[in-house]
VEXVOLUM-94381 format. One record per atom (N, C-alpha, C): x, y, z. Coordinates in steps of 0.05 Angstrom, whole numbers, padded with zeros to 5 digits, always signed. Layout:
BEGIN
XYZ/...
REM end
This chain:
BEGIN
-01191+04018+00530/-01182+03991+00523/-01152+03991+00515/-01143+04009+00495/-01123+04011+00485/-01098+04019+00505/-01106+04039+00523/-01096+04047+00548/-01084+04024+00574/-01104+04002+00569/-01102+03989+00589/-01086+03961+00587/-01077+03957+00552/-01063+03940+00546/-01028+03952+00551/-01037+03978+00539/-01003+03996+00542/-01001+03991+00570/-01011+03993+00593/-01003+03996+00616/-00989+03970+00625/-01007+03939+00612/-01003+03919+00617/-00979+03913+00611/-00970+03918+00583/-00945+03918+00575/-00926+03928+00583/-00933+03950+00590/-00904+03962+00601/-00893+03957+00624/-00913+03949+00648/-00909+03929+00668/-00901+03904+00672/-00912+03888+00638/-00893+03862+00648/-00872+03867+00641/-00866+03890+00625/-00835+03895+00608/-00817+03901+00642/-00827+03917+00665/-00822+03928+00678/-00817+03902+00704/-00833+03882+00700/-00823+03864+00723/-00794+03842+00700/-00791+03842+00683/-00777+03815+00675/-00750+03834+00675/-00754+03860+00676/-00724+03867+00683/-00716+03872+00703/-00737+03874+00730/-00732+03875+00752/-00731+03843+00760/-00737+03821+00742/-00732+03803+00754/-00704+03788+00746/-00693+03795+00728/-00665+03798+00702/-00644+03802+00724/-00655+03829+00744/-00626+03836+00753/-00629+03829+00775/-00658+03818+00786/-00653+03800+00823/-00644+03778+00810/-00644+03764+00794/-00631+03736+00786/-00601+03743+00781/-00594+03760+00766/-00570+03763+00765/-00548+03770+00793/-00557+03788+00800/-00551+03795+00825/-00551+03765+00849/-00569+03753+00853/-00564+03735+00875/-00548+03709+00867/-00548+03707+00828/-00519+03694+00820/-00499+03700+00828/-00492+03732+00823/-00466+03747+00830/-00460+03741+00865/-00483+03730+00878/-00463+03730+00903/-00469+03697+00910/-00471+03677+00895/-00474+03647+00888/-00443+03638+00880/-00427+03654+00871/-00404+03643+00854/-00390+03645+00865/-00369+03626+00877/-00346+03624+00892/-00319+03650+00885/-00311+03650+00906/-00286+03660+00904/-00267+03651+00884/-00253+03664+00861/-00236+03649+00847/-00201+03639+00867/-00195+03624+00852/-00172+03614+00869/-00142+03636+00874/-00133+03631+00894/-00107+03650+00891/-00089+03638+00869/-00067+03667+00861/-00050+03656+00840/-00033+03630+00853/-00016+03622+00831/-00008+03597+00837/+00027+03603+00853/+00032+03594+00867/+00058+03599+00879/+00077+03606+00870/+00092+03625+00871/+00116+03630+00857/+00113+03650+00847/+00080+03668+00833/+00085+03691+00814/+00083+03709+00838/+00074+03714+00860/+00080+03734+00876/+00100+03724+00907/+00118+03747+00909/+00128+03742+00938/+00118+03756+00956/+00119+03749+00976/+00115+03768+01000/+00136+03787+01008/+00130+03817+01006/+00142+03828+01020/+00135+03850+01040/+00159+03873+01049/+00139+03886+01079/+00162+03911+01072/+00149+03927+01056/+00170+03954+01049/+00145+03973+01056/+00162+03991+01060/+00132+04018+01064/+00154+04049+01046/+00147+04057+01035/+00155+04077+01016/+00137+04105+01029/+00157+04129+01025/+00140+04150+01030/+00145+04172+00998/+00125+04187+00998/+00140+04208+00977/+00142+04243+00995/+00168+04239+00979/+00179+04268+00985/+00164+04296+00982/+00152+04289+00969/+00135+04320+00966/+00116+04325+00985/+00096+04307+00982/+00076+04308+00996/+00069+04291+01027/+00084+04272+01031/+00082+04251+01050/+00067+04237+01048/+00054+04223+01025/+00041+04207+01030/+00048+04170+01034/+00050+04160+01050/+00050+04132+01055/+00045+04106+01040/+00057+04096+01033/+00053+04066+01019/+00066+04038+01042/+00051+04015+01039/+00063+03993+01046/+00049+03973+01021/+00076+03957+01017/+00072+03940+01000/+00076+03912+01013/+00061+03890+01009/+00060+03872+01022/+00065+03838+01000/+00051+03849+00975/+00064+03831+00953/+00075+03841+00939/+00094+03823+00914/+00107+03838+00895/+00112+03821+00882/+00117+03815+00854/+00129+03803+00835/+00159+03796+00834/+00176+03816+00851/+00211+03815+00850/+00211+03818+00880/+00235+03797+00895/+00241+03814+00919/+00241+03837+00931/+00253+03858+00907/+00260+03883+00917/+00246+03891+00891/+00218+03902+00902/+00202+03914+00875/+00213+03945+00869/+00204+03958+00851/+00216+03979+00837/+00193+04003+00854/+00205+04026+00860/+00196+04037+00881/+00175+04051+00867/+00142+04058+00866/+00115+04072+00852/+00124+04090+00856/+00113+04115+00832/+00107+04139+00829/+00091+04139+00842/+00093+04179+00853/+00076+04187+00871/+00078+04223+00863/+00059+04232+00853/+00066+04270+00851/+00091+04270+00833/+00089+04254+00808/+00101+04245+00799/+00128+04239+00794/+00140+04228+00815/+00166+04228+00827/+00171+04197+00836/+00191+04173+00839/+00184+04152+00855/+00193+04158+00878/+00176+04137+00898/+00171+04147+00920/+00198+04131+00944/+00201+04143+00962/+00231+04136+00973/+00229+04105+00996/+00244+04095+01005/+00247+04072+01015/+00240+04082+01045/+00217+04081+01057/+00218+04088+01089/+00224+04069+01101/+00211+04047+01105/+00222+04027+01122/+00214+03995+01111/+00238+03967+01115/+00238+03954+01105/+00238+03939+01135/+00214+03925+01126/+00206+03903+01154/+00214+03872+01145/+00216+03870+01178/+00220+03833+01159/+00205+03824+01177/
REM end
């Protein structure tokens, strides 16, 4: 008897959290996209940076300043490869 209440319990304990996180979860994909920032805090730009050590590749496509400040990379900043317009 005592056995068969523990079981009961622990089962409904076991569906209301499996039902906690299907509810949560099909909220999480219910909720719109938030809005883009508002005009003006990012520009568009089209720089691609390489680093010297290693070669590895960057393109940057937004930025806060026209001419953004070039990322670390192998801890070095990384060099100006090509500036597209």
């Amino acid at each position: 008897m005592f056995g068969t209440i523990v079981v009961l319990l622990v089962a409904a304990g076991a569906f209301l959290v499996i039902w906690k996180i299907g509810i949560g979860l099909l909220r999480s994909l219910g909720t719109p996209i938030p809005p883009p920032p508002p005009a003006g805090e990012l520009r568009r730009v089209n720089v691609r940076y390489r680093c010297s050590l290693c070669g590895t590749e960057l393109r940057m496509t937004l930025a806060t300043d026209e001419e953004p400040v070039p990322p670390r990379h192998c801890m070095e900043e990384m060099d100006v490869f090509r500036i597209m317009d």
